[in-house]
N, CA and C atoms as a LAMMPS dump frame, in Angstrom:
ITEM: TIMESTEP
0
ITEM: NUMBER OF ATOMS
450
ITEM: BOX BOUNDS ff ff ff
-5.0000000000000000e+02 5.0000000000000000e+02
-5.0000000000000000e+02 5.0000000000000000e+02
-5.0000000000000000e+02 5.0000000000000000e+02
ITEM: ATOMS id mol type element x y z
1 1 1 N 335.012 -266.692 -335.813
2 1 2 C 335.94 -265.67 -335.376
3 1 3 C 335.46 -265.15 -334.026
4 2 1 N 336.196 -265.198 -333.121
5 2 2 C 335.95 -264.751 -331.717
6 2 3 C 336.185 -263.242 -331.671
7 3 1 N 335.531 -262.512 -331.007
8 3 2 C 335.611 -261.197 -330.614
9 3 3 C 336.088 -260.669 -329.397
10 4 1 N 336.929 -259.605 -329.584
11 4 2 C 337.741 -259.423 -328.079
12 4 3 C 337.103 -258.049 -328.145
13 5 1 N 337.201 -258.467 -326.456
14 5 2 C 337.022 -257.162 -325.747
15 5 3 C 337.348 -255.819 -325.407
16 6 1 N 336.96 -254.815 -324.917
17 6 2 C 337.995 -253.691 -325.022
18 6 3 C 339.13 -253.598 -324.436
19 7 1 N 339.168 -254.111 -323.357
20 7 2 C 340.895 -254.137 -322.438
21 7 3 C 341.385 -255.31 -323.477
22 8 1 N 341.443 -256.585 -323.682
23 8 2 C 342.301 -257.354 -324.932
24 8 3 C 342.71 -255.928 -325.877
25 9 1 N 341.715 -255.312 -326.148
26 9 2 C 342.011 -254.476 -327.315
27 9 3 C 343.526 -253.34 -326.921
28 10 1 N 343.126 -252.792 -325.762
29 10 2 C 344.29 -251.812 -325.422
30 10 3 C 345.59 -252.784 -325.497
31 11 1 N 345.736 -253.905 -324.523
32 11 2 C 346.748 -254.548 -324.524
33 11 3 C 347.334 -254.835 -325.761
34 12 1 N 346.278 -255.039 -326.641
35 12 2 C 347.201 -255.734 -328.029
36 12 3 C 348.008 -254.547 -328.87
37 13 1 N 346.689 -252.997 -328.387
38 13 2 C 347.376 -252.036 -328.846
39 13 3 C 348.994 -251.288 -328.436
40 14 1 N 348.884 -251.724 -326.928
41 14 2 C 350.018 -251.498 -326.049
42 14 3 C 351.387 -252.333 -326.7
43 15 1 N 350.937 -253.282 -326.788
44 15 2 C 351.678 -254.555 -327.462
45 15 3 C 352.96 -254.281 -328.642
46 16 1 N 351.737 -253.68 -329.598
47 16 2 C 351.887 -253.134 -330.694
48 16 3 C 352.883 -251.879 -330.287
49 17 1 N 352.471 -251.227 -329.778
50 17 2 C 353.197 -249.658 -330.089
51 17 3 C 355.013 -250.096 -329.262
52 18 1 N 354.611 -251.236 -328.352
53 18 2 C 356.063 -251.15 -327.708
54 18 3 C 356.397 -252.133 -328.557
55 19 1 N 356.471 -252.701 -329.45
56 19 2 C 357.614 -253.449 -330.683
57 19 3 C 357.904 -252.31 -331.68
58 20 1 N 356.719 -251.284 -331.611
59 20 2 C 357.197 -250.445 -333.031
60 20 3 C 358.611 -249.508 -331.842
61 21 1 N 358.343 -249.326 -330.769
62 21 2 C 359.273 -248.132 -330.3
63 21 3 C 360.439 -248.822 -329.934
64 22 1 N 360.451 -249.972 -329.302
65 22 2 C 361.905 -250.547 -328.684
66 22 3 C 362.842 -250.566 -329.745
67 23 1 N 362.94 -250.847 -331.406
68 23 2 C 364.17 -250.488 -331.764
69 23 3 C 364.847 -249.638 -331.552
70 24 1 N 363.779 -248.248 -331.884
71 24 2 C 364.03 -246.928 -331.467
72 24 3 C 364.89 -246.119 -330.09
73 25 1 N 364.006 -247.041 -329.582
74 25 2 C 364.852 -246.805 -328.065
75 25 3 C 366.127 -247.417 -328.46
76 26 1 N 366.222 -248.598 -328.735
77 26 2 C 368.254 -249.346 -329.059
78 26 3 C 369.305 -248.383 -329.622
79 27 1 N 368.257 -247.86 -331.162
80 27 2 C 369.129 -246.583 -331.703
81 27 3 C 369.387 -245.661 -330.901
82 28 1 N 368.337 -244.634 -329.36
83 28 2 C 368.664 -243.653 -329.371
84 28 3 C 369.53 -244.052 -328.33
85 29 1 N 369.981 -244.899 -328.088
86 29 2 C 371.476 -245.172 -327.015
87 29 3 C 372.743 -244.614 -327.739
88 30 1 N 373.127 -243.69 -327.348
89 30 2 C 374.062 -243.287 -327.76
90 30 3 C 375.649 -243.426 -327.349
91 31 1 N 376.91 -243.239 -327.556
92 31 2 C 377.773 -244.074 -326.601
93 31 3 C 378.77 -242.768 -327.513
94 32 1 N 379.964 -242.651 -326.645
95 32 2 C 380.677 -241.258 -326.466
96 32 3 C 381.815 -242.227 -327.738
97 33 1 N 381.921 -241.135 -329.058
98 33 2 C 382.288 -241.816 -329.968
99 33 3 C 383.714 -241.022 -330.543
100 34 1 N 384.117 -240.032 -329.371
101 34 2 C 385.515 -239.272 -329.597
102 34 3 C 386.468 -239.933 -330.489
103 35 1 N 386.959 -241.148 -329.757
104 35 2 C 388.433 -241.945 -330.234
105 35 3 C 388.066 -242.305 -331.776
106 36 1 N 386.256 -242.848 -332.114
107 36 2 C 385.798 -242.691 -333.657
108 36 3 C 386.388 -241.751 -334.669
109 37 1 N 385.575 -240.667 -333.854
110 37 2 C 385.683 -239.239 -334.601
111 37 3 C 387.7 -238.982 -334.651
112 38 1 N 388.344 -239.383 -333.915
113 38 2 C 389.924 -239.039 -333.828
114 38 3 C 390.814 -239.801 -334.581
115 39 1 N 390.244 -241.077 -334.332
116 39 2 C 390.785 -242.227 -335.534
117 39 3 C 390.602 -241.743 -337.004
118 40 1 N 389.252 -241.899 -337.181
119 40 2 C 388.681 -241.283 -338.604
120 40 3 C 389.926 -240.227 -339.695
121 41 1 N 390.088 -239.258 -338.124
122 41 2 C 390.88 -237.878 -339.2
123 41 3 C 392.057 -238.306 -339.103
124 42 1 N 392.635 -238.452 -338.093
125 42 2 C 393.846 -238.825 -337.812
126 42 3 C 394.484 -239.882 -338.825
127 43 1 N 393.54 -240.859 -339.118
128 43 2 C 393.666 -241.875 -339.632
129 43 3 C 394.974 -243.091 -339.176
130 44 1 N 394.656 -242.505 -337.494
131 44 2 C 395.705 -243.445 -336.708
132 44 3 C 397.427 -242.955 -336.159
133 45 1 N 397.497 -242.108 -336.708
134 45 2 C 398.623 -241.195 -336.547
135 45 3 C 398.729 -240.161 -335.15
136 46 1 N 399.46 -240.457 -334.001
137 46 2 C 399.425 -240.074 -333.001
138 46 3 C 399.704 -238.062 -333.417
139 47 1 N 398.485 -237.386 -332.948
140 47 2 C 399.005 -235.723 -333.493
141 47 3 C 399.931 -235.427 -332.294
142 48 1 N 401.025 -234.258 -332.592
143 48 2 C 401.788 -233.836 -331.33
144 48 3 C 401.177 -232.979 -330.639
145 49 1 N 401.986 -232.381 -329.576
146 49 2 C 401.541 -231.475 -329.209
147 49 3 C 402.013 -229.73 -329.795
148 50 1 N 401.644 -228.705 -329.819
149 50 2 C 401.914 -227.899 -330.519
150 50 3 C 401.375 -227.018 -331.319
151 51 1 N 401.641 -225.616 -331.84
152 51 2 C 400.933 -224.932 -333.008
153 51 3 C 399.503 -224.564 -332.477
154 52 1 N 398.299 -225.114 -331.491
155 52 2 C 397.37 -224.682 -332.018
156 52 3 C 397.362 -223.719 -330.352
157 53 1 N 396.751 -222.796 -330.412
158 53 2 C 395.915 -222.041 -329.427
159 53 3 C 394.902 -222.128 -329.305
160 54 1 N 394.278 -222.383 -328.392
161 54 2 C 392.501 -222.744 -328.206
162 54 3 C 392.142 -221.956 -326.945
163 55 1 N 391.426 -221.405 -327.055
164 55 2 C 390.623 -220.17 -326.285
165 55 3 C 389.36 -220.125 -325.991
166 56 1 N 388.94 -220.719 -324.476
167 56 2 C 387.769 -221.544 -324.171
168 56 3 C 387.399 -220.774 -322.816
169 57 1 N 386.433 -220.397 -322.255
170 57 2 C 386.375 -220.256 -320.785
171 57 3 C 386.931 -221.331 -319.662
172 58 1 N 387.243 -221.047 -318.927
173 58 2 C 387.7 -222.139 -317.978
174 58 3 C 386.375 -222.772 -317.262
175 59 1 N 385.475 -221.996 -317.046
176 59 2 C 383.456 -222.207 -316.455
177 59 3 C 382.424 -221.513 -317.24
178 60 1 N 382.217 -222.54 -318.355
179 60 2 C 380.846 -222.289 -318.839
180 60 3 C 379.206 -222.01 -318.195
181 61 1 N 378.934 -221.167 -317.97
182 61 2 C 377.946 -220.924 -316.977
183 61 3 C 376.775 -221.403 -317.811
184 62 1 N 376.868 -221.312 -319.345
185 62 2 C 375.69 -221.737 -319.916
186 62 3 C 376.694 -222.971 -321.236
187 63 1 N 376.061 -223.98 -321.019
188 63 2 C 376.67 -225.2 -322.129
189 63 3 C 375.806 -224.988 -323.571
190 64 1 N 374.83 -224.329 -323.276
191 64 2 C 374.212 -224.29 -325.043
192 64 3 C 375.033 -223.276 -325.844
193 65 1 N 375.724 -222.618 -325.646
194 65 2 C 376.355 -221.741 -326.24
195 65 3 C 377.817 -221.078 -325.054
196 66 1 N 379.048 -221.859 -325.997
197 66 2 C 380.335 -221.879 -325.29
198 66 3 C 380.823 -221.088 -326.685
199 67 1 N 381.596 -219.923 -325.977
200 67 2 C 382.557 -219.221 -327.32
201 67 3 C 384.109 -220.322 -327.459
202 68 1 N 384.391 -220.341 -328.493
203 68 2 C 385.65 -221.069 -328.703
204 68 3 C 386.314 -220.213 -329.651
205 69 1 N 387.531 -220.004 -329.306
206 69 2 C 388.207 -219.41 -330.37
207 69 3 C 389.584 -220.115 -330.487
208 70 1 N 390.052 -220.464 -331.977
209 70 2 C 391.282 -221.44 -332.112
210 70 3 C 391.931 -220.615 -333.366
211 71 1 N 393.683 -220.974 -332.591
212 71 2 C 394.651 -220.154 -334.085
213 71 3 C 395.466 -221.392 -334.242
214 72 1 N 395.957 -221.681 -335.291
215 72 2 C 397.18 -222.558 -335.487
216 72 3 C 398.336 -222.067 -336.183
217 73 1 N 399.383 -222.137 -335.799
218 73 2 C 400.939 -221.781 -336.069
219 73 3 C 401.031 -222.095 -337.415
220 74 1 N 401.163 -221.347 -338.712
221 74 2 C 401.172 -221.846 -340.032
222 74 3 C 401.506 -220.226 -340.961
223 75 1 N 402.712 -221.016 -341.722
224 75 2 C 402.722 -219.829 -342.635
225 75 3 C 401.755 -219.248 -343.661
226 76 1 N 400.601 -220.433 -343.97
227 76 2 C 400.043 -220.182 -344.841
228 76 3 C 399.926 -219.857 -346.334
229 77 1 N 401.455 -220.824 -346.491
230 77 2 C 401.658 -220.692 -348.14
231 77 3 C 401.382 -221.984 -348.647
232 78 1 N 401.488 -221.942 -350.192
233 78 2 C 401.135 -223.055 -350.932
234 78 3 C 402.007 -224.303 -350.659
235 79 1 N 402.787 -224.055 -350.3
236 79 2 C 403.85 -225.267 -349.641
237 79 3 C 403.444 -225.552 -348.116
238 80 1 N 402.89 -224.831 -347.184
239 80 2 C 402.969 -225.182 -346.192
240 80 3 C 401.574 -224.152 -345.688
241 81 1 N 400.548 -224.954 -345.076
242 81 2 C 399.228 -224.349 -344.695
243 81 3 C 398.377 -225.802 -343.489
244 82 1 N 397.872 -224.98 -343.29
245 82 2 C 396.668 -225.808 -342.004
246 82 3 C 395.286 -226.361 -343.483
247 83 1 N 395.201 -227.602 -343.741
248 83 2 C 394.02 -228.06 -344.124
249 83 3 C 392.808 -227.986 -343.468
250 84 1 N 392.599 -228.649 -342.459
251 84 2 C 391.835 -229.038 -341.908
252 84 3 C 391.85 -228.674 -340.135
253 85 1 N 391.212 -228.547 -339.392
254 85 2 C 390.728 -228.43 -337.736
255 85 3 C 389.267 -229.231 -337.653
256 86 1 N 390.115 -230.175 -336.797
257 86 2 C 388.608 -231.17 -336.038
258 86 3 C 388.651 -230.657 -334.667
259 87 1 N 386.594 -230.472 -334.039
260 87 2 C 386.675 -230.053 -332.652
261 87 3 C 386.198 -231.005 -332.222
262 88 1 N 386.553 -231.707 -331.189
263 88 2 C 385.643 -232.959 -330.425
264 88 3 C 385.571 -232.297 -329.243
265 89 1 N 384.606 -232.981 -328.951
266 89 2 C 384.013 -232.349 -327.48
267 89 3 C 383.319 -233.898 -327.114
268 90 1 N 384.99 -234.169 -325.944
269 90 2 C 384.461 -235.922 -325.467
270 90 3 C 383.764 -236.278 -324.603
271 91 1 N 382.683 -235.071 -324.019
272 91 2 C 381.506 -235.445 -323.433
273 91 3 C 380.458 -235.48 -323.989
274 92 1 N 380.039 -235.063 -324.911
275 92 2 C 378.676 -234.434 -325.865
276 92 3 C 378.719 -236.449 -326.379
277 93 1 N 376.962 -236.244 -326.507
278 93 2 C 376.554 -237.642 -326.929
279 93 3 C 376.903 -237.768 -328.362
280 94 1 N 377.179 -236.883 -329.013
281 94 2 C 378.337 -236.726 -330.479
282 94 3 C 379.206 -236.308 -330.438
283 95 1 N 380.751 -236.545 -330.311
284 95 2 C 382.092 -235.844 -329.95
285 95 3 C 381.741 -235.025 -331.007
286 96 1 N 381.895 -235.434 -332.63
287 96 2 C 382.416 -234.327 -333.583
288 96 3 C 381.453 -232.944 -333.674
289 97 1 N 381.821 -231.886 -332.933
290 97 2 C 381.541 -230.53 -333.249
291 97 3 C 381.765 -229.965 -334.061
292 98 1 N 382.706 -229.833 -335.011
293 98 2 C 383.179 -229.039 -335.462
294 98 3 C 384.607 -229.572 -337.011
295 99 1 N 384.466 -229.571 -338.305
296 99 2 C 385.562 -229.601 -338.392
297 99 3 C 385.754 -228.385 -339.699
298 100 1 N 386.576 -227.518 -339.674
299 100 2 C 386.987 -226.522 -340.375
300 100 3 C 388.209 -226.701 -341.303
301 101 1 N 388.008 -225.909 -342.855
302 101 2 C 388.34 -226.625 -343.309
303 101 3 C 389.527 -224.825 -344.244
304 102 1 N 391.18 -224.988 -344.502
305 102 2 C 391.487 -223.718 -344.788
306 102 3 C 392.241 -224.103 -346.031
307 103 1 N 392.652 -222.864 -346.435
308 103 2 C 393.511 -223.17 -347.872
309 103 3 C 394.898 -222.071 -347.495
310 104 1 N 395.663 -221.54 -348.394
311 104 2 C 396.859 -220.966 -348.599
312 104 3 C 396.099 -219.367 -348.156
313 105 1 N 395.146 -219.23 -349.206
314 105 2 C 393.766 -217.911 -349.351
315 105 3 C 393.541 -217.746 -348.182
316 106 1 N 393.269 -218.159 -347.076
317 106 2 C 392.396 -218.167 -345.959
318 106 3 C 393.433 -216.645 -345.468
319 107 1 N 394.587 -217.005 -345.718
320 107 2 C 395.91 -216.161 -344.975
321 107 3 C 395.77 -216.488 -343.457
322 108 1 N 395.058 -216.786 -342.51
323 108 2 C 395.347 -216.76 -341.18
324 108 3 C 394.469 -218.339 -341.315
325 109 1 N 395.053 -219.564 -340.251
326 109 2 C 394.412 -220.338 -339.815
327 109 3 C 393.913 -219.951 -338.508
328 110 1 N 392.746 -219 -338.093
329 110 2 C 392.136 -219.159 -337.332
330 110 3 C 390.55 -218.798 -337.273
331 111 1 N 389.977 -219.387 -336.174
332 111 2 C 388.052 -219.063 -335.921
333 111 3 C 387.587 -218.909 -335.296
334 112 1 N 386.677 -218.205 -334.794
335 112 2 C 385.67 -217.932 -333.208
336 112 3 C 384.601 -218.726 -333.628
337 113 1 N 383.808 -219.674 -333.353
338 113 2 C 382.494 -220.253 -333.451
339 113 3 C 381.849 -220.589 -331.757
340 114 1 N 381.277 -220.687 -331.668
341 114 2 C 380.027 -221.215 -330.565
342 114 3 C 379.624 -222.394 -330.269
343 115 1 N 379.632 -223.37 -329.69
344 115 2 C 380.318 -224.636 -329.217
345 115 3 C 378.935 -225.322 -328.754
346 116 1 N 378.456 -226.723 -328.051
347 116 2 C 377.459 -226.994 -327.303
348 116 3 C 377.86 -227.476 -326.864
349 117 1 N 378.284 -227.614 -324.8
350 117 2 C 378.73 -228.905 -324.767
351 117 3 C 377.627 -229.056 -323.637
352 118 1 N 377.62 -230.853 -323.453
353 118 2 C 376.468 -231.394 -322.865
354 118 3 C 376.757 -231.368 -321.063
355 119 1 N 377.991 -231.821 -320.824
356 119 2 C 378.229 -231.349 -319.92
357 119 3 C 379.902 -231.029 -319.41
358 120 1 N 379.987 -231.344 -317.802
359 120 2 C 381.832 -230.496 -317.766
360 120 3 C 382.93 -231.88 -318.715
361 121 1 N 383.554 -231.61 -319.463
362 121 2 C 384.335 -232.169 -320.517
363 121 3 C 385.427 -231.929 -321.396
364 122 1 N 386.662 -232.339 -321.614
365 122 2 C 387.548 -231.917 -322.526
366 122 3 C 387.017 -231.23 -324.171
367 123 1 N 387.817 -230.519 -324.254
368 123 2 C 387.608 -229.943 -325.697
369 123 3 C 388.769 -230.46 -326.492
370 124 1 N 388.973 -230.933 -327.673
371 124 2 C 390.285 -231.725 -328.41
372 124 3 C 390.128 -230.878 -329.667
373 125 1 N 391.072 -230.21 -330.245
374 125 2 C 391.387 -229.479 -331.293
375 125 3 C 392.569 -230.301 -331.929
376 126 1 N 392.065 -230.474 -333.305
377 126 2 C 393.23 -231.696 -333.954
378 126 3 C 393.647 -230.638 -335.28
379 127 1 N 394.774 -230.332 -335.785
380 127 2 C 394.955 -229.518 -337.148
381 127 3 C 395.581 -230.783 -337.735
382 128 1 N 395.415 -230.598 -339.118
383 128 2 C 396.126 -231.466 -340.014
384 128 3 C 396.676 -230.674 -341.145
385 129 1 N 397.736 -230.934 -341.136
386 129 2 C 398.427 -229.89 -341.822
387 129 3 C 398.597 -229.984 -343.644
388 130 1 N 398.669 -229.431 -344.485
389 130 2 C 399.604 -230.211 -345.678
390 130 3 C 400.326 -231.213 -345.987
391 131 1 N 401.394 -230.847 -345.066
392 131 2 C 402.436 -232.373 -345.179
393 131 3 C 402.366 -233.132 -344.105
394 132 1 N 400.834 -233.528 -343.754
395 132 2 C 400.198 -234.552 -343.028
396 132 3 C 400.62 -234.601 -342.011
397 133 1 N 401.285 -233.654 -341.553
398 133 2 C 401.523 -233.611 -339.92
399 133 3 C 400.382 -233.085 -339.12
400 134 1 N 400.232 -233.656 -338.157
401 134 2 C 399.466 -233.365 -337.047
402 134 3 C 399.588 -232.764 -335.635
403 135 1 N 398.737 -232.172 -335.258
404 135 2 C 399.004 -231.552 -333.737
405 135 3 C 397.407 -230.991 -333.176
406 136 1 N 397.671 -231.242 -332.082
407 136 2 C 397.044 -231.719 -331.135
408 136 3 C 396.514 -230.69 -329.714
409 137 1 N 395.658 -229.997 -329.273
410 137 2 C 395.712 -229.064 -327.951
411 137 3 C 394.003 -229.504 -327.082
412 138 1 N 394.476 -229.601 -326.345
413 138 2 C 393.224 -229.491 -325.658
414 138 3 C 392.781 -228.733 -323.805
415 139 1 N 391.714 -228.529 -323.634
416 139 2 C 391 -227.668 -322.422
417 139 3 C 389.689 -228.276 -322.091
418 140 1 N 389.721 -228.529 -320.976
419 140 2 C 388.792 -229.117 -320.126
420 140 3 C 387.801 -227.491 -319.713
421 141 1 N 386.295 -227.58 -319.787
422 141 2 C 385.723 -226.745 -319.735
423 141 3 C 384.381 -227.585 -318.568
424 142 1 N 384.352 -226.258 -317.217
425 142 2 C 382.745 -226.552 -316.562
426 142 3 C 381.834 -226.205 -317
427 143 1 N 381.177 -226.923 -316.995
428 143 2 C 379.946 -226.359 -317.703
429 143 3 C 378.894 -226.559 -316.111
430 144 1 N 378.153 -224.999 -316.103
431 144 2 C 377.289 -225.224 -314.633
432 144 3 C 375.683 -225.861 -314.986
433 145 1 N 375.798 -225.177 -316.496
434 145 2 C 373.976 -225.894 -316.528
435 145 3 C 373.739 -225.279 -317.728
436 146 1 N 372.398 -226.525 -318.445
437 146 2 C 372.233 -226.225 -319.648
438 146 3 C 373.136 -227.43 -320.834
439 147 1 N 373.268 -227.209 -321.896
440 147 2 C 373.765 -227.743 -322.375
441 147 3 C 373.169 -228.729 -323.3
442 148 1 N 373.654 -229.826 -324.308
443 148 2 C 373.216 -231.087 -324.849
444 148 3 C 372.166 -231.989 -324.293
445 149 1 N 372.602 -232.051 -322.611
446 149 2 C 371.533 -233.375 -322.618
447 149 3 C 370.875 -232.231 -321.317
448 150 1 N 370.544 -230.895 -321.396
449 150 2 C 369.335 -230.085 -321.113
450 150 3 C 370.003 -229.659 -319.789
């Protein structure tokens, strides 16, 4: 058995650590997965336009924390109510932000929550209604600094 030296040794160690990390690196490539996240709920069904109000700054001065506030047009009875609200945010290295979820009980379909976005990017608010209708609003927001990807 031959004996290696100390530089063989680093190299093989070097060797080593970059096969254990390069998958890692493949996974952390991330790729803007909006139309995913829109297909998914949608389940392919073009939403209209309509019903929702979305209430965003026009210049986010800070992206780690964006106020959002959204209402949707709904009577809110057992026959007719807002299920569901998806938020995508189609710049963030994960569109899906957000999806909220209401009943008849709720009495109002609406929410204020706090947003991240990575950088300047559309905001997409999708409602899905009861009788599977859909609709659709969206706002493009600057973001000056800060944010998802720092």
């Amino acid at each position: 058995m031959k004996a290696i030296n100390r530089r063989q040794a680093f190299a093989l160690g070097g060797g080593f650590v970059m096969l254990t990390l390069l998958p890692m690196a493949a996974d952390a490539e991330v790729t803007n997965d909006a139309a995913k996240w829109i297909e998914k709920f949608t389940g392919g069904k073009q939403p209209a336009k309509g019903k929702i109000s979305l209430d965003l700054p026009e210049i986010a001065e800070n992206g780690n924390t964006v106020p959002l506030s959204i209402n949707v047009e709904s009577p809110m009875t057992a026959d007719s109510y807002v299920k569901d609200v998806m938020i995508i945010a189609d710049g963030n290295p994960n569109a899906g932000v957000a999806t909220l979820s209401f009943t008849p009980l709720s009495g109002k379909a609406e929410a204020s929550i706090r947003i991240r976005l990575a950088s300047t990017q559309n905001v997409i608010a999708i409602a899905k209604m009861s009788d599977g209708s859909l609709f659709t609003e969206q706002k493009t927001v600057k973001v000056t600094i800060g944010g998802c990807g720092g």
